[in-house]
N, C-alpha and C positions, 0 to 999 in steps of 0.2 A: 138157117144161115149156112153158107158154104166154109169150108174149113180141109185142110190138107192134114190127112190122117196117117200117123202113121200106124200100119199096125202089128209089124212084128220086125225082127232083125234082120238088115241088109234087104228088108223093102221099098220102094220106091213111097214115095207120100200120094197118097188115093184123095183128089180134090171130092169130099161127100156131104149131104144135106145134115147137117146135125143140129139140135136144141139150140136155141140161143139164151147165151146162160141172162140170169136175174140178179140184180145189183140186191145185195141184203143190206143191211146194217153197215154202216160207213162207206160203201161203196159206190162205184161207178160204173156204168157199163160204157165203153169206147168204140168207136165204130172206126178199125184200124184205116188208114189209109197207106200204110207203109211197113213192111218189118225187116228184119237186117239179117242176114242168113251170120248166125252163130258157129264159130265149130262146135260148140258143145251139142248144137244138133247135129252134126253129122257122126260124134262118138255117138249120143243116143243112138243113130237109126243103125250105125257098125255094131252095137251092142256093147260099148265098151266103157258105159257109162254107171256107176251105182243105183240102183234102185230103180230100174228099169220095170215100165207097166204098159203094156199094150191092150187095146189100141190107146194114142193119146196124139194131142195136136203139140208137137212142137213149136218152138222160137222163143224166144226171150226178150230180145231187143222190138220196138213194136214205138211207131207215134200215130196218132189218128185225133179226132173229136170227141169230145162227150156227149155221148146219145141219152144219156140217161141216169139219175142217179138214185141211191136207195132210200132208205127212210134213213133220217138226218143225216144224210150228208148233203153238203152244201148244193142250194138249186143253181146259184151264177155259176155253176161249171159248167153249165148246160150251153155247147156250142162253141167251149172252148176249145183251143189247139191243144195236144198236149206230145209229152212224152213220158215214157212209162219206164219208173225204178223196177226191174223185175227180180230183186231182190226182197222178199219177204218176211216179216218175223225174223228179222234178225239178233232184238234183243235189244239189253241195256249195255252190255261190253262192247264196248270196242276193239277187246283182244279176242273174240271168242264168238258165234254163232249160239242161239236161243236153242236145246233140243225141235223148238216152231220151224226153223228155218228151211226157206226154199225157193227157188227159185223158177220164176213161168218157166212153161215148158217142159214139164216135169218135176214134180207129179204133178201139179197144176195144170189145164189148159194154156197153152201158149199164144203167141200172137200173132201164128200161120190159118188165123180163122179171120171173117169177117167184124166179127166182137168180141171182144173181153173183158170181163167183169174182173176190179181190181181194187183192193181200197184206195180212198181217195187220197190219202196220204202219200201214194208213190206215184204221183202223178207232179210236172214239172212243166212250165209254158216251156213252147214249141216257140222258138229265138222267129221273130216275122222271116228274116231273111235266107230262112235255112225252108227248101222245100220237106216233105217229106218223109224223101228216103233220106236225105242227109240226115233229119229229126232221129230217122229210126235207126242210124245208127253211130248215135253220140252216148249211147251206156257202154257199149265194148269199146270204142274207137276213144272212147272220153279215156276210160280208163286206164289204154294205153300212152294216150300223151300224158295223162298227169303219171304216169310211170317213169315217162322222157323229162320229165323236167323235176321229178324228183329225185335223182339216183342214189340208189342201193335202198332208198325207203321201201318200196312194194318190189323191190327186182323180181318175186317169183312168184308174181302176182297173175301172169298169165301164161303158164308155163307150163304148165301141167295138166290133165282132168281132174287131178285129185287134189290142187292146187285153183281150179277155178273158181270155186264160193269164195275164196278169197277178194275175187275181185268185187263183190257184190257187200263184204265187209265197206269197204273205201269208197262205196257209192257215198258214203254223205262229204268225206274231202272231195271225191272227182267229182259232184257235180255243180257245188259252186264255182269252179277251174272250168268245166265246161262253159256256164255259162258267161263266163269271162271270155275266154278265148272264140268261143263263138259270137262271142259280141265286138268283134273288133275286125 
């Protein structure tokens, strides 16, 4: 598959033929059709981001189809639209991130490749009337309107680099509000 690589600080992203990854155990492999340029990829590729590994494929935000899925996870995903929670392993708290936690894009493969293999569980229908690129980017854009309509609840939610997992905490508030307001 082709996939936009980055592979060290203040480089440009190298479009290259790389592995296409394998859905294992509870997962999905999605055949991106859209991803949403993050700032948190542009501090990666500035260097200014913790836990920095080169080379790796940036993005986070990402909606496409399901190409494919692993052993037991569900076969009707097969074909469907989605959008992708690029928030991972983030635990049973709600005040707090799992030591698991992480987010596509680092260290994980991100959604600047042709496919991505994700569990099934972070996966969301794609609203019929939203093409896309609008799909791929309703996990950052989502979570700053439920920031606007919540005030002072998340205020520094997106404010910072060292403040951004935070926003990936409030994916399970922001994305029932997403699918609200994208539905109207």
């Amino acid at each position: 598959m082709k996939a936009a690589v980055l592979e060290g600080v203040n480089q440009p992203l190298i479009l290259k033929d790389v592995p296409t990854p394998v859905p294992g155990i509870g997962e999905v492999l999605v055949q991106l059709k859209a991803a949403a340029l993050n700032h948190r990829d542009v501090w990666i590729q500035k260097g200014q981001y913790a836990g920095l590994k080169y080379p790796c494929i940036n993005g986070s935000d990402g909606a496409g189809i399901v190409a494919e899925v692993g052993p037991d996870a569900d076969k009707t995903l097969i074909g469907k639209e989605v959008i992708i929670n690029p928030g991972l392993f983030w635990g049973d708290s709600p005040k707090f991130p799992s030591k698991q936690f992480r987010i596509l894009g680092l260290p994980d493969d991100g959604t600047f490749a042709e496919y991505i293999k994700i569990p099934a569980s972070h996966l969301y229908a794609k609203p019929v009337h939203l093409s896309f690129e609008e799909a791929a980017a309703i996990p950052l854009a989502g979570l700053t309107a439920f920031c606007l309509i919540q005030p002072g609840r998340f205020a520094s939610c997106t404010r910072s680099p060292r403040r951004k997992s935070t926003y990936n905490r409030h994916w399970r508030w922001c994305s029932p509000v997403c699918t609200t307001i994208c539905h109207r």
